[in-house]
N, C-alpha and C positions, 0 to 999 in steps of 0.2 A: 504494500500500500504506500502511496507519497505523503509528502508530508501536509498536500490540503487533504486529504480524505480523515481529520478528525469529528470524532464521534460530535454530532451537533453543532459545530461552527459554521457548516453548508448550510446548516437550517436558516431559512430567513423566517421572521415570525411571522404569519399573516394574522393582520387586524381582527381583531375580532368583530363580529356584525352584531349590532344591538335590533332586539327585537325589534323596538320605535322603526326600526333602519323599515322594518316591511310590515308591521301594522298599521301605522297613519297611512299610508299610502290605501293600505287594502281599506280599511274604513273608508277614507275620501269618495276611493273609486265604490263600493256599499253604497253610499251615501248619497252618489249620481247616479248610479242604477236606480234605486227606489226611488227617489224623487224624480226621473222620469216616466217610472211606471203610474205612479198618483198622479202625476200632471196630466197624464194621458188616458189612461182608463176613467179620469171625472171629466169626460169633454161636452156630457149632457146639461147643457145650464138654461136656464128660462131667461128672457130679458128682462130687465127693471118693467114692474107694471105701478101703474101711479096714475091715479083714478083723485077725480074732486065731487064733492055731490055738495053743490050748492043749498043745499034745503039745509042738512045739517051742520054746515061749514066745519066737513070733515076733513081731512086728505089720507088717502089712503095709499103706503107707500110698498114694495113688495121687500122679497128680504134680499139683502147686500146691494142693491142697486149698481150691482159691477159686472160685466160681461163676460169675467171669470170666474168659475165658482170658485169657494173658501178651497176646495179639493186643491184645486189646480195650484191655484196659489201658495197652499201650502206645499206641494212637489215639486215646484219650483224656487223655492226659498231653499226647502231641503239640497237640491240640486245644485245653487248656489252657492248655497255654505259647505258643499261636500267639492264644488268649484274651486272654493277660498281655499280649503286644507291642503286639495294635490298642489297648487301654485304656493302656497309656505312653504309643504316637503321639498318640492322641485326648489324652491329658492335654497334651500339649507343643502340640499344632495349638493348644488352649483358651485357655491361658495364653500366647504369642505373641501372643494377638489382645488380650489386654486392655493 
């Protein structure tokens, strides 16, 4: 044998990988699956209905008065905020490496 072939000095140590390194990531991407599945399976919504009946000076309003429903809305926030997490990860993966 020469004299580089001692026991363990060839070893180089590789980094160890922290869990975080592939859970945030797997959440993030979880997190924009689902909330595109809810944005998209509540695409059933009624439009604003808003009625006046002059006799009893009522007004009658329907619910949410938005052309989205509350579903959607929420699948897309989720979608968003699972948006925010992979673009933090990807920013920290970036900046580690330089």
């Amino acid at each position: 044998m020469g004299d580089n072939n001692i026991l363990g000095e060839n070893n180089s140590p590789q980094p160890a990988r922290k869990p975080a390194a592939v859970v945030v990531p797997l959440l993030g991407l979880i997190a924009v699956i689902v909330g595109l599945i809810v944005a998209f399976s509540n695409q059933s919504t009624d439009f604003g209905f808003v009625a006046y009946a002059p006799l009893s000076d009522t007004l009658f309003l329907g619910n949410g008065g938005a052309f989205v429903s509350q579903g959607t809305q929420l699948g897309l926030a989720v979608t968003g905020l699972g948006l925010l997490v992979l673009a933090f990860w990807a920013g920290l993966a970036v900046g580690r490496r330089r």
